[in-house]
N, C-alpha and C positions, 0 to 999 in steps of 0.2 A: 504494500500500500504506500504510495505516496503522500507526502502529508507538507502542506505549505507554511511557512514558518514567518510569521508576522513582528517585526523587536516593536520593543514599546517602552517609553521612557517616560514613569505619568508622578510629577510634582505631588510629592504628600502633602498631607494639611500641616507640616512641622517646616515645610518650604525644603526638603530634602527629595532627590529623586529616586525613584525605585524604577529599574529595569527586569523587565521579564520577556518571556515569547509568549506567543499564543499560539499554540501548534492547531490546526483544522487540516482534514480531509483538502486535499489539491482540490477538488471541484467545487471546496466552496469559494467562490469568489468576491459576494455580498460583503465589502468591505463596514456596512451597518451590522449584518450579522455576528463578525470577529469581534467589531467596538462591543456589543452587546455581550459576548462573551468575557472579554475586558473588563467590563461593570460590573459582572457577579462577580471575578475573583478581585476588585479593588473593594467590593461588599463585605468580601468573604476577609481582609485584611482592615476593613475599621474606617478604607478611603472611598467610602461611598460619596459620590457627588465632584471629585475631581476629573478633571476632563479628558476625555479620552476621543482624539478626534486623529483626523490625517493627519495632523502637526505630533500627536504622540504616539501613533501608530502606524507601519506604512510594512508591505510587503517587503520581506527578505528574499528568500529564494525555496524551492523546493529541495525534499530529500526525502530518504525512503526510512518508514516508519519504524522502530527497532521494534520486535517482537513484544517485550513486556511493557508495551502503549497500546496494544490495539483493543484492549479488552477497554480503558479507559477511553479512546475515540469513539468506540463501538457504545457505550453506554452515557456520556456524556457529549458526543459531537468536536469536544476540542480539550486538549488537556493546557496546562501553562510550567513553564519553565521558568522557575526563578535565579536571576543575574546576580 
């Protein structure tokens, strides 16, 4: 499986920056879908409401999914990588 690899650089509320990936399926390409992906794990870490736009998020590049991620793609649609 391929899987497309989005960096994202999103200003905490402490004005410090947090870098992560957002790993998705290559055919998804709904660059609103990824952002929305984005928003639950900045939810999921306390930075609900910091912005998460084409300025903090832009496509990387493709590559092929390691085996112990596909059960997480397969259930969740996209996993994140933290920097």
């Amino acid at each position: 499986m391929q899987v497309a690899v989005w960096d994202t650089y999103v200003t905490k509320k402490d004005t410090t920056v947090m870098h992560f990936d957002i790993v998705v399926p290559s055919e998804v390409t709904d660059a609103s879908i990824i952002y929305n992906y984005g928003k639950l794990y900045l939810i999921s870490k306390a930075q609900e409401g910091q912005a998460l736009t084409y300025k903090e998020c832009s496509f990387c590049h493709i590559e092929a999914l390691e085996e112990n991620r596909v059960a997480e793609i397969h259930n969740n649609g996209f996993f994140i990588i933290e920097m």
